[in-house]
C-alpha positions as CSV (number, residue, x, y, z in Angstrom):
1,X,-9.9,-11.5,7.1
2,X,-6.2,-9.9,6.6
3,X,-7.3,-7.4,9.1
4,X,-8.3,-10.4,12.1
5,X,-5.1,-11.8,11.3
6,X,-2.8,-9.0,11.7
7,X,-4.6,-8.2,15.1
8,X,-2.9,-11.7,16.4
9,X,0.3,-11.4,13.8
10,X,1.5,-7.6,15.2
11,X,0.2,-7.2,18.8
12,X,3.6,-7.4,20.6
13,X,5.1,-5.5,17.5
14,X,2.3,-2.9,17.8
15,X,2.5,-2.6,21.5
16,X,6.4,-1.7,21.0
17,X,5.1,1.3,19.0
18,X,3.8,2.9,22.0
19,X,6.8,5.4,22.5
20,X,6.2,6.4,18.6
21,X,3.4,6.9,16.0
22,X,3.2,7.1,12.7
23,X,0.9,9.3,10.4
24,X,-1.3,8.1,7.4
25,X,1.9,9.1,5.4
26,X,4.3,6.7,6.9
27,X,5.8,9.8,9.0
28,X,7.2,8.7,12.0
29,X,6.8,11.0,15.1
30,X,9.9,13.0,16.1
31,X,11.3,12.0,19.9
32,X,14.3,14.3,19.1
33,X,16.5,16.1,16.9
34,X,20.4,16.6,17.2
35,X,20.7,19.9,16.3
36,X,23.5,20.7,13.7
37,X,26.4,23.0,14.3
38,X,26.4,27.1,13.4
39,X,29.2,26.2,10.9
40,X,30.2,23.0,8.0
41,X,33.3,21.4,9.2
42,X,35.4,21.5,5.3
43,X,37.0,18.0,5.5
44,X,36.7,17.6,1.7
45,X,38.4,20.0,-0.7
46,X,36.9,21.1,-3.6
47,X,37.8,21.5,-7.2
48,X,35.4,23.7,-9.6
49,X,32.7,23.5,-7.0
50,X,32.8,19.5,-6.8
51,X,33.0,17.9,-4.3
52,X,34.8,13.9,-4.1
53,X,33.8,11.9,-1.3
54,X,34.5,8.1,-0.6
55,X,32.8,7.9,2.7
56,X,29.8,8.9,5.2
57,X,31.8,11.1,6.8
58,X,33.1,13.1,3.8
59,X,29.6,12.8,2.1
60,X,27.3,14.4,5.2
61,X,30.8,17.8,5.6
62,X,30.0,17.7,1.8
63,X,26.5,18.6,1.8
64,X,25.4,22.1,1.1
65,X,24.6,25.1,-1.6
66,X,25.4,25.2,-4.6
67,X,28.0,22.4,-5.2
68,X,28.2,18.9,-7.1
69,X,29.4,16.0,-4.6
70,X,30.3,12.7,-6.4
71,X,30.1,9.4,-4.6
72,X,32.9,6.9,-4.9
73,X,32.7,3.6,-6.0
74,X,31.3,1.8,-2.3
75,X,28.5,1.5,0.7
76,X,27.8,4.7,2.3
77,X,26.3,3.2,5.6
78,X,24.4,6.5,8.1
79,X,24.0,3.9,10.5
80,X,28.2,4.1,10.8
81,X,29.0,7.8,10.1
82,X,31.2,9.3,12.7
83,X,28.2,11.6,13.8
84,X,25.6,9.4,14.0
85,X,23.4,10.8,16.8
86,X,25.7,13.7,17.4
87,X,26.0,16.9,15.8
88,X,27.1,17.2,12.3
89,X,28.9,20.7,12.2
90,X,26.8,20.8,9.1
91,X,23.9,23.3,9.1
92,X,22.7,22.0,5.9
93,X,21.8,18.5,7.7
94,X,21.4,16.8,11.0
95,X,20.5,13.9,12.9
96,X,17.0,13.1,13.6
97,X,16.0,10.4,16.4
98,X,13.1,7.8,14.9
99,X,11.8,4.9,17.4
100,X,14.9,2.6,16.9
101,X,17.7,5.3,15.7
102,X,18.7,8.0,13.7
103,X,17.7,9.1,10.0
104,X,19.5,12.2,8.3
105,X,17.9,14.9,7.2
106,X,18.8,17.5,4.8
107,X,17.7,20.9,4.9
108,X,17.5,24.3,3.4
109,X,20.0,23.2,0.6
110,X,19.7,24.8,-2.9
111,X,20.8,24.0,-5.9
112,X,23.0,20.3,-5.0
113,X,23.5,17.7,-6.9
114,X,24.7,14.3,-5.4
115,X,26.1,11.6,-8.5
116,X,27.1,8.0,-7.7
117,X,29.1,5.9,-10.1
118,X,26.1,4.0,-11.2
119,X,23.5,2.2,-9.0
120,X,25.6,-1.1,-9.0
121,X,28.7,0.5,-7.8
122,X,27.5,2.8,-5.2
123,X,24.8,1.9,-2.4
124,X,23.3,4.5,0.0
125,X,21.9,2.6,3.1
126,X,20.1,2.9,6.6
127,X,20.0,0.2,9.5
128,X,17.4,1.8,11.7
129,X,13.8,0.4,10.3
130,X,11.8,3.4,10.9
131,X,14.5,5.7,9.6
132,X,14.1,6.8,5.9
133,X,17.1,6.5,3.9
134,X,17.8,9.5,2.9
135,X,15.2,12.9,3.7
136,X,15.3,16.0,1.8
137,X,13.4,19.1,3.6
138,X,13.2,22.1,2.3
139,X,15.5,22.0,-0.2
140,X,15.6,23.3,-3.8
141,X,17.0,22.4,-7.3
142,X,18.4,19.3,-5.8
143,X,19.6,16.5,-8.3
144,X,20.1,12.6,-7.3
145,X,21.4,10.6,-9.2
146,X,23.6,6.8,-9.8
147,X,23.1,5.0,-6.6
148,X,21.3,2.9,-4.9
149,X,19.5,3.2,-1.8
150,X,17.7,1.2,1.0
151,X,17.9,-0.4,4.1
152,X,20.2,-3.3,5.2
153,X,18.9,-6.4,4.4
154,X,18.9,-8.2,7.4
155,X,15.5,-9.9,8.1
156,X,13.0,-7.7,10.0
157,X,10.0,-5.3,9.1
158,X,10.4,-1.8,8.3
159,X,8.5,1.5,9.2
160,X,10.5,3.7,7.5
161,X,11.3,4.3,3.6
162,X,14.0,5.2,1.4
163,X,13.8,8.9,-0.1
164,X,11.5,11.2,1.2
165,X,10.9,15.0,-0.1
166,X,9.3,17.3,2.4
167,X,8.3,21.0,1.0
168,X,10.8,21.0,-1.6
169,X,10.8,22.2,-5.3
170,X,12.6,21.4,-8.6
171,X,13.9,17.7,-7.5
172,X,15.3,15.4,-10.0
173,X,15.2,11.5,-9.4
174,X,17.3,9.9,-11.9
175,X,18.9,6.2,-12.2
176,X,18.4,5.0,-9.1
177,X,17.8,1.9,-7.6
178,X,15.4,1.9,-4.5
179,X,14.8,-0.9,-2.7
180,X,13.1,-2.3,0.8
181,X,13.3,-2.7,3.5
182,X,11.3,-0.1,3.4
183,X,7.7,0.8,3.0
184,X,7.9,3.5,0.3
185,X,10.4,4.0,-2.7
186,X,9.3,7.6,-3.2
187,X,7.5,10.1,-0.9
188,X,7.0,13.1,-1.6
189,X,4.9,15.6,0.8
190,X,4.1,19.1,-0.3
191,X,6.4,19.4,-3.0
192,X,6.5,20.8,-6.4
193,X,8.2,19.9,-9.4
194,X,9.7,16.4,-8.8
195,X,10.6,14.3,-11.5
196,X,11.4,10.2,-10.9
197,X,13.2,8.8,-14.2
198,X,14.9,5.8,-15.6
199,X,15.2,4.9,-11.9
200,X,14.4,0.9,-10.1
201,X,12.1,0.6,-7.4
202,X,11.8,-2.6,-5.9
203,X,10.6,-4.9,-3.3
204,X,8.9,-2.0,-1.1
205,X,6.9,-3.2,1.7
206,X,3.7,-0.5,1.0
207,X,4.1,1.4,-2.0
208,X,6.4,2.8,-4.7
209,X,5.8,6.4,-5.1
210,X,3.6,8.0,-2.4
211,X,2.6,11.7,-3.4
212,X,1.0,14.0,-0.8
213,X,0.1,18.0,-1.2
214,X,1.9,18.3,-4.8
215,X,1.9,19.9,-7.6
216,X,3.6,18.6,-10.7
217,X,5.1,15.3,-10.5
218,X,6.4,13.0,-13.3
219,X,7.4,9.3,-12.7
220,X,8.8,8.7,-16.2
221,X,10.7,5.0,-17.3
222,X,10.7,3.5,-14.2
223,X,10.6,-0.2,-13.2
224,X,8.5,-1.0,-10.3
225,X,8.5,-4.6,-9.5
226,X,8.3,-7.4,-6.5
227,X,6.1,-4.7,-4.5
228,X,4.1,-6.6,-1.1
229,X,6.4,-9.8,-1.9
230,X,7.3,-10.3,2.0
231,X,4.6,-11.7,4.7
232,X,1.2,-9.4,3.3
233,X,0.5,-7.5,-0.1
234,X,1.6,-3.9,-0.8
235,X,-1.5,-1.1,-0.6
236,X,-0.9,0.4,-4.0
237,X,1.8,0.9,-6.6
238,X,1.0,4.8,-6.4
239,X,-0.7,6.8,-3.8
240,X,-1.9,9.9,-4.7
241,X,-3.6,12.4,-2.1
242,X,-4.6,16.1,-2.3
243,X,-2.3,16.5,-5.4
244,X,-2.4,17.8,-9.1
245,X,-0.3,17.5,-12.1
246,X,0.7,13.5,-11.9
247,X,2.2,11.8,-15.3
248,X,3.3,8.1,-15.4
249,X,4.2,7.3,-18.6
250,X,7.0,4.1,-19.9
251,X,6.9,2.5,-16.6
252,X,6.8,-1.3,-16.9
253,X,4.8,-2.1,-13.4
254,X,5.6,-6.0,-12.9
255,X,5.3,-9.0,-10.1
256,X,3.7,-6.8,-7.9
257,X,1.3,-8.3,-5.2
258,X,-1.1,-5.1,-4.2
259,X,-4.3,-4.1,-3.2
260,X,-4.9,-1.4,-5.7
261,X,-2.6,-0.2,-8.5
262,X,-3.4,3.1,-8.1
263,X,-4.9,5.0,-5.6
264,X,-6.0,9.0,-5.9
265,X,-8.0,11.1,-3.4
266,X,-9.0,14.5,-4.1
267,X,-6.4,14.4,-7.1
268,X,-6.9,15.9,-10.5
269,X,-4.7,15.9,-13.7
270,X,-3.5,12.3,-13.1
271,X,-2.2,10.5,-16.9
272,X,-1.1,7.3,-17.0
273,X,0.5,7.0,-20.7
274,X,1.8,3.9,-22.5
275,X,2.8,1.7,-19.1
276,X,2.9,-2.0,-19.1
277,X,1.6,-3.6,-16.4
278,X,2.8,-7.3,-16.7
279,X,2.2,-10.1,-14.0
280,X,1.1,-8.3,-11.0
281,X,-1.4,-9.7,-8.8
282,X,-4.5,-7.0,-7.6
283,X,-6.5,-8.4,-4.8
284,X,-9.0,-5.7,-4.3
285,X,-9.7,-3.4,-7.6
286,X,-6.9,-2.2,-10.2
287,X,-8.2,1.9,-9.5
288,X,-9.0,3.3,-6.9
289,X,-10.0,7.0,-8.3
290,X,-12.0,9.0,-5.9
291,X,-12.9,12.6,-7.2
292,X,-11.3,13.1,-10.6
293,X,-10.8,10.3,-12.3
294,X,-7.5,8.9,-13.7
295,X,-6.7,9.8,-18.1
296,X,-5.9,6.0,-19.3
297,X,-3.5,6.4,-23.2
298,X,-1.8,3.5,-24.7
299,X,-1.4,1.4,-21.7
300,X,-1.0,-2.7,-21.7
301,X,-1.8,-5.5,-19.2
302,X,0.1,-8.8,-19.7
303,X,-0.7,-12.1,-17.6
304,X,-2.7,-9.9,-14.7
305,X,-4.9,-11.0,-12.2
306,X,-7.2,-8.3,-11.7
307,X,-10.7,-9.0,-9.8
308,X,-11.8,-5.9,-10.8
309,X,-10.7,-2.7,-12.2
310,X,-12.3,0.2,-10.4
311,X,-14.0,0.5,-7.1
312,X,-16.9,1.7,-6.7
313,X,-18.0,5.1,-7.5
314,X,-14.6,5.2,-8.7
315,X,-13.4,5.2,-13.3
316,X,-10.9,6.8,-15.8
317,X,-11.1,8.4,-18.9
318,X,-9.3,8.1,-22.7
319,X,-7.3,11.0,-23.6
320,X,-10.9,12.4,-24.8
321,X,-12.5,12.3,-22.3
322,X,-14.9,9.5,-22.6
323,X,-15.4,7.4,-19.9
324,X,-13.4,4.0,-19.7
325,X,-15.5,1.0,-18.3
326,X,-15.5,-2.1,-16.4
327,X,-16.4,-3.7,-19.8
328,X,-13.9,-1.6,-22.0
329,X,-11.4,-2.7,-19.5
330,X,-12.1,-6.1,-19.8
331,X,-11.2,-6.0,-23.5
332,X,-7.9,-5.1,-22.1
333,X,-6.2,-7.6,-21.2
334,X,-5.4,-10.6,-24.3
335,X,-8.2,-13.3,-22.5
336,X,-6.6,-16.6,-22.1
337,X,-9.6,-19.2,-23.6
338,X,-10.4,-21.3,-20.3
339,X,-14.0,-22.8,-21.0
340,X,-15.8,-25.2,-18.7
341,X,-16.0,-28.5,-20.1
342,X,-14.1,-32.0,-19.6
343,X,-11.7,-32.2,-17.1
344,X,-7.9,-33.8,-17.4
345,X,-7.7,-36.1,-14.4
346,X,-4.1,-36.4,-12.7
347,X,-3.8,-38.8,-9.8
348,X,-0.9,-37.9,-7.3
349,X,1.1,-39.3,-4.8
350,X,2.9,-36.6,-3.3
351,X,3.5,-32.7,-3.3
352,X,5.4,-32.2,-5.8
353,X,2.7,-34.4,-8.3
354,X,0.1,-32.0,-6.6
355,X,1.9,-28.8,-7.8
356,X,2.8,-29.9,-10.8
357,X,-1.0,-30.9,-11.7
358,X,-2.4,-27.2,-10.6
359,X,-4.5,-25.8,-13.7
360,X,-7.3,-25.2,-15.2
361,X,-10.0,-28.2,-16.5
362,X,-8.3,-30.3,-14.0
363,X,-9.6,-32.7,-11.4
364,X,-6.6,-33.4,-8.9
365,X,-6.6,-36.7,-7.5
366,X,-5.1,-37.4,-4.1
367,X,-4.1,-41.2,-3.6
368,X,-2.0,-40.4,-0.9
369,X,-2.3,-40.5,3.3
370,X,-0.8,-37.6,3.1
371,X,0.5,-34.3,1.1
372,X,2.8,-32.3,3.0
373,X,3.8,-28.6,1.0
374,X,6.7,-28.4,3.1
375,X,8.4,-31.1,1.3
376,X,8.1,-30.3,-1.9
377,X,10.7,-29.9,-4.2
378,X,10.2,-25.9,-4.9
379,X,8.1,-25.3,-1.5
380,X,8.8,-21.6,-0.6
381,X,10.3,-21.0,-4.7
382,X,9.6,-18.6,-7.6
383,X,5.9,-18.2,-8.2
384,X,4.7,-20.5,-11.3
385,X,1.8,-20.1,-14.0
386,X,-1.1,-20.8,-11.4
387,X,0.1,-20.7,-8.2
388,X,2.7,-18.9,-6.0
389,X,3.9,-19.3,-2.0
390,X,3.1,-16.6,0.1
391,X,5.9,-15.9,2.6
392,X,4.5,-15.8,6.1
393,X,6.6,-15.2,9.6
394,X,7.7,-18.8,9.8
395,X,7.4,-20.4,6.4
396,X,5.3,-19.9,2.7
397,X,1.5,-20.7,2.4
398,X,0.5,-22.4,-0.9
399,X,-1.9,-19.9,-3.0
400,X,-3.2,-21.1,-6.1
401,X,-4.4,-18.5,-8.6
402,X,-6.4,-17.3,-11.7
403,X,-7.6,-20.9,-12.1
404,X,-11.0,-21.5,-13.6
405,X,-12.7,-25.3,-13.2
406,X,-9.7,-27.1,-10.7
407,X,-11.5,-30.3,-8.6
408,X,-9.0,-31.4,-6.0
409,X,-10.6,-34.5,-4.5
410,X,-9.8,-37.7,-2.6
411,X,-9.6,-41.1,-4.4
412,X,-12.0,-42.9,-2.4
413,X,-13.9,-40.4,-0.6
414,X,-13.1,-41.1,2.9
415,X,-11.6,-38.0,4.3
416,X,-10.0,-40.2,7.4
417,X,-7.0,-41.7,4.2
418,X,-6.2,-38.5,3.1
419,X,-4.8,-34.8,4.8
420,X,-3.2,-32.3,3.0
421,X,-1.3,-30.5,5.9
422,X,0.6,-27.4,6.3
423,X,3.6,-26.5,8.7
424,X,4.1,-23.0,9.1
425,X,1.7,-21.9,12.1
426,X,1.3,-18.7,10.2
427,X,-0.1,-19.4,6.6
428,X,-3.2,-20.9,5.4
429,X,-3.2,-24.6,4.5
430,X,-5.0,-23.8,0.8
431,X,-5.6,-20.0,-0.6
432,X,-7.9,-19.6,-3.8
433,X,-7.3,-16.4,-5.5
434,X,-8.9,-14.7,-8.4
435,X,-10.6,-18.3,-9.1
436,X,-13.9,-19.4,-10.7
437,X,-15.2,-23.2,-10.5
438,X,-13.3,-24.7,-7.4
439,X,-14.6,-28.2,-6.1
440,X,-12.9,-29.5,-3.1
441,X,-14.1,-32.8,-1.6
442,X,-13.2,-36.2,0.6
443,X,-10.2,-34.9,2.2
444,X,-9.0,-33.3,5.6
445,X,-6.5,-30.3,5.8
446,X,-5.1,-28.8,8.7
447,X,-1.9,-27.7,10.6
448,X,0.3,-30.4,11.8
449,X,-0.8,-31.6,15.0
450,X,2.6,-30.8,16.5
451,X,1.5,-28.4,19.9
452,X,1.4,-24.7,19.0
453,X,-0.6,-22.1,18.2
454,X,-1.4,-21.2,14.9
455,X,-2.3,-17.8,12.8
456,X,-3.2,-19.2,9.8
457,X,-6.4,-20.9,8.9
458,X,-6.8,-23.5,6.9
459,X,-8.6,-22.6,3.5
460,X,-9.0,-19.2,2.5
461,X,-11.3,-17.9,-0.6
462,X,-10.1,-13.8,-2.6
463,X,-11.9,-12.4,-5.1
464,X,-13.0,-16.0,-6.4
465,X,-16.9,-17.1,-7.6
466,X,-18.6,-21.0,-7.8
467,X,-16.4,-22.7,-4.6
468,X,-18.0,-26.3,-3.2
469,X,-16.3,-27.6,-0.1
470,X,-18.0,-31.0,0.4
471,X,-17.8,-33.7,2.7
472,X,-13.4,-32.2,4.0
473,X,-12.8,-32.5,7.8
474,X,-11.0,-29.3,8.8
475,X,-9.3,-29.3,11.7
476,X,-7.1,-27.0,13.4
477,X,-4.1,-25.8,14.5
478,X,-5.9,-23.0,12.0
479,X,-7.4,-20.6,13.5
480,X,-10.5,-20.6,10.7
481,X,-11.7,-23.5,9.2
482,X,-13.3,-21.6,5.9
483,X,-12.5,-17.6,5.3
484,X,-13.8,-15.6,2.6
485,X,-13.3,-12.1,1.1
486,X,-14.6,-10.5,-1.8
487,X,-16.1,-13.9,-3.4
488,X,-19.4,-15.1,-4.6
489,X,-21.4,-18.2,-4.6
490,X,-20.0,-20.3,-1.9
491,X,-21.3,-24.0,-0.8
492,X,-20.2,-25.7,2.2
493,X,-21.6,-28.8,2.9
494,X,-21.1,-32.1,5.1
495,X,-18.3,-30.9,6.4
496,X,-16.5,-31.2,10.0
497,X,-15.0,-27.8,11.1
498,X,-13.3,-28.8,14.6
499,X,-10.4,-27.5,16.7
500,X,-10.0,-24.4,15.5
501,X,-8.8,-21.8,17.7
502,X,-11.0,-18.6,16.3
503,X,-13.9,-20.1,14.8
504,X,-15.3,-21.7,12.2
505,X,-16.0,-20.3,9.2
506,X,-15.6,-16.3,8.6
507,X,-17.0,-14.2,5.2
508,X,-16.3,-10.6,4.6
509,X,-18.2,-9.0,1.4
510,X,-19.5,-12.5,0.3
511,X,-22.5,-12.7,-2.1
512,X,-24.5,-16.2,-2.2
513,X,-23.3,-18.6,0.9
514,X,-24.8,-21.9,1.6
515,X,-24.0,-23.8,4.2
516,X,-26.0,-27.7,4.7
517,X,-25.4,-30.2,7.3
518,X,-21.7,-29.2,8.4
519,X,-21.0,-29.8,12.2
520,X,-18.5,-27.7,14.4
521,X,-17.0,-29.1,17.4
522,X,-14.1,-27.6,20.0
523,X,-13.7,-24.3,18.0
524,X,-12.0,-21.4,20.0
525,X,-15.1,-18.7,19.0
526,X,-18.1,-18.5,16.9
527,X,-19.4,-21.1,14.2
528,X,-20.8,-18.6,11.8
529,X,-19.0,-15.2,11.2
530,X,-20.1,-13.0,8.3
531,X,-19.6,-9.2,7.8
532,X,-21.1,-7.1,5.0
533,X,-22.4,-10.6,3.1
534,X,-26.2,-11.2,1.5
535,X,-27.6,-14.2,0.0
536,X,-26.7,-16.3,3.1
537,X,-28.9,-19.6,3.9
538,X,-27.7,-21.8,6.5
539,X,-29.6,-25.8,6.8
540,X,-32.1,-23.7,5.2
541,X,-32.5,-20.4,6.9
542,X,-31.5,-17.3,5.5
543,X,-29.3,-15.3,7.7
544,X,-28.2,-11.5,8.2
545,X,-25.4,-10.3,6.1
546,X,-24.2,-9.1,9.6
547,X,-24.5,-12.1,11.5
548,X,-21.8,-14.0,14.4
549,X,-23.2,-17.0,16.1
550,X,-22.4,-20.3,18.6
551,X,-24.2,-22.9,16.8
């Protein structure tokens, strides 16, 4: 379902990517390069080889063989160097044109090393979004250390990410903070020898350290935190491809919202040794390992919501060899003791009662005309014990998670007294994610009526088993009444799916749907959409897995 939304979410950004394109490695194309200069212009003196800079432009005449540069206490802003776009009288570095500016490259440089005065003192930073930060090419025995590094931090998306190592060798990472606006902390492409240490990386739109083509890499005590936090989940923590010789080990891996925490393709020689994984959120499967699979020693998952821990075909193995399970796994993580059984009831009047009553064994009461998210106290704040808001592109969507047996439910039944709405025309009304045991009955939930189109549907089902949606009226502005991914055992019944400007109900990879005596009325497409489902009966007919209708 992420997919059908982003079609509507990024077609005018996507079309605006027609005069650039970007590989599967977050590359962007070239349109030009500003050649550098046959000689370095010497603005900086040296003393024993180091160099002292305080700004851009003494920092890019600084760059070559064989020397130490120190950064000064500041910003070092590309976007404002004095040779932005132009020539650098450098030969060791140059300009290179992305879709919206410039991003510097460095090149054929051996044994440099650049030190800041610590990563809160000295920032290294890029306006252009597709630009990375800072890219290394061909260089060799390069050391970077005590800064930090990202793009500005005005609102926007970002293409580009913040270091990015292209066939180099013997490059040393070290107490750094890298942040996003960006996709990537890390990328490394056909490299050997590259070693990530005691370094931050944060709030990265994709990934934190993307490895490609290399041989011998080492991400050693790292933090790697608040990945996918903006409008849509990161891919994967690490992305590894068509290398050999990976070591995590003392990384604490926390608050990340990601598909996958690791994924490796054709990849062998992969250790992850005594991480912590505390508090992130996996929507599709914790490892993704295809071909070799990933060595697991001494690591720990706190608080994690994790619907699964390896795709299919896909495992690891302990240190001997023997292969890790779904089951072993499970064992994992310290099992917080939720059993079905009687249920606290909790009557409430407003949103910030509703919030407040989200958890497990609960039955939610709504005596109220109407709950509104957007007014609620924290709406759009820190996430809590079972629920967060997911940021969208014009407000947060509710999404209530790792809950097992929650009833939310009207007081008398009558879904006419009683909406639960949503403002933001980009985020669902109600997500459910990583839950088991989910009633939902005699209320109506929709967008506010206020004219507009909408993105976001109105309630949306991840990785969650034993849902019932009975007697609810839901209406648009929502582009879906129900969607589904990745769930099991689904009911839908006497309910009144109208107004909604894609259709009504949509299931991807759904096992066990059955849907009785629901009507559908002025939808914008099909009734019935499902893709890759079994186990479907609808007012008593069994239906194709692959199946998109007008009923």
């Amino acid at each position: 379902m992420k997919r059908i939304l982003l079609i509507f979410l990024t077609l005018a950004f996507t079309l605006s990517l027609s005069a650039c394109s970007e590989n599967t490695a977050g590359e962007t194309t070239v349109i030009a390069t500003v050649e550098p200069a046959a000689a370095p212009a010497q603005t900086v003196a040296a003393r024993d080889g180091v160099y002292t800079v305080t700004n851009t432009k003494e920092l890019i005449a600084a760059i070559g063989p064989d020397r130490e540069i120190r950064l000064a206490e500041g910003t070092y802003d590309f976007s404002s160097a004095d040779s932005y776009a132009q020539p650098t009288e450098n030969p060791y570095c140059f300009w290179q044109e992305t879709y919206d500016g410039f991003e510097l490259v460095v090149q054929d440089v051996k044994n440099l090393t650049i030190t800041g005065a610590g990563k809160n003192h000295v920032v290294l930073s890029a306006v252009p979004r597709y630009a990375q930060v800072l890219r290394l090419q061909n260089c060799e025995n390069v050391s970077l250390t005590g800064f930090t590094a990202g793009h500005t931090k005005e609102p926007g998306y970002c293409v580009g990410g913040v270091l990015y190592l292209d066939g180099c060798a013997d490059i040393s990472i070290r107490d750094l903070g890298l942040y996003g606006c960006g996709v990537t902390g890390v990328y490394a492409q056909g490299c050997t020898n590259v070693s990530v240490a005691n370094s931050d990386i944060y709030e990265c739109s994709y990934n934190g350290v993307q490895v490609v083509n290399c041989l011998g890499v080492n991400v050693t005590n790292c933090r790697i935190y608040d990945l996918g936090k903006g409008e849509w989940e990161a891919g994967e923590v690490f992305s590894l491809d068509s290398s050999s010789d990976i070591t995590i080990s003392g990384c604490e891996i926390s608050d990340n919202l990601t598909c996958t925490l690791v994924r490796s393709t054709g990849t062998d020689l992969v250790t992850l040794k005594n991480n912590v994984f505390r508090g992130n959120e996996v929507k599709s499967s914790a490892f993704g390992t295809f071909g070799s699979f990933v060595t697991l020693d001494g690591n720990t998952f706190e608080d994690c919501l994790i619907y699964r821990w390896f795709e299919d075909g896909c495992g690891a193995v302990d240190p001997e060899g023997n292969l890790i399970t779904e089951d072993v796994m499970n064992g994992l993580i310290p099992a917080e003791t939720v059993p079905d059984g009687p249920k606290t009831s909790v009557t409430v009047t407003n949103a910030d009662e509703f919030l407040e009553a989200i958890a497990p064994n609960t039955e939610i009461v709504i005596d109220a005309e109407v709950i509104d998210f957007s007014t609620a106290a924290e709406y759009g704040g820190g996430p809590k014990k079972y629920y967060r808001w997911e940021d969208r592109f014009d407000g947060p969507g509710l999404v209530i998670t790792g809950v097992n047996n929650l009833t939310i439910r009207s007081k008398d039944g009558k879904t006419g007294n009683h909406t639960i709405n949503a403002v933001p025309r980009y985020a669902n009304v109600l997500t459910f994610s990583g839950c088991k045991g989910i009633v939902l009955s005699g209320f109506t939930a929709g967008h506010t009526e206020e004219p507009g189109e909408c993105m976001g549907g109105v309630l949306c089902f991840q990785n969650s088993e034993g849902i019932s949606v009975d007697n609810c009226g839901l209406f648009g502005c929502g582009i879906l009444g129900v969607q589904a991914e990745n769930c099991t055992d689904i009911t839908l019944r006497k309910c009144d799916i109208y107004e909604c400007s894609y259709g009504g109900v949509q299931m991807v990879n759904v096992t066990g749907v059955t849907i009785e005596k629901c009507t559908f009325r002025d939808l914008g497409g099909n009734n019935l959409m499902f893709d890759g489902c079994s186990d479907v009966v609808a007012d008593g007919e069994p239906l194709n897995g692959q199946y998109y209708n007008g009923r």
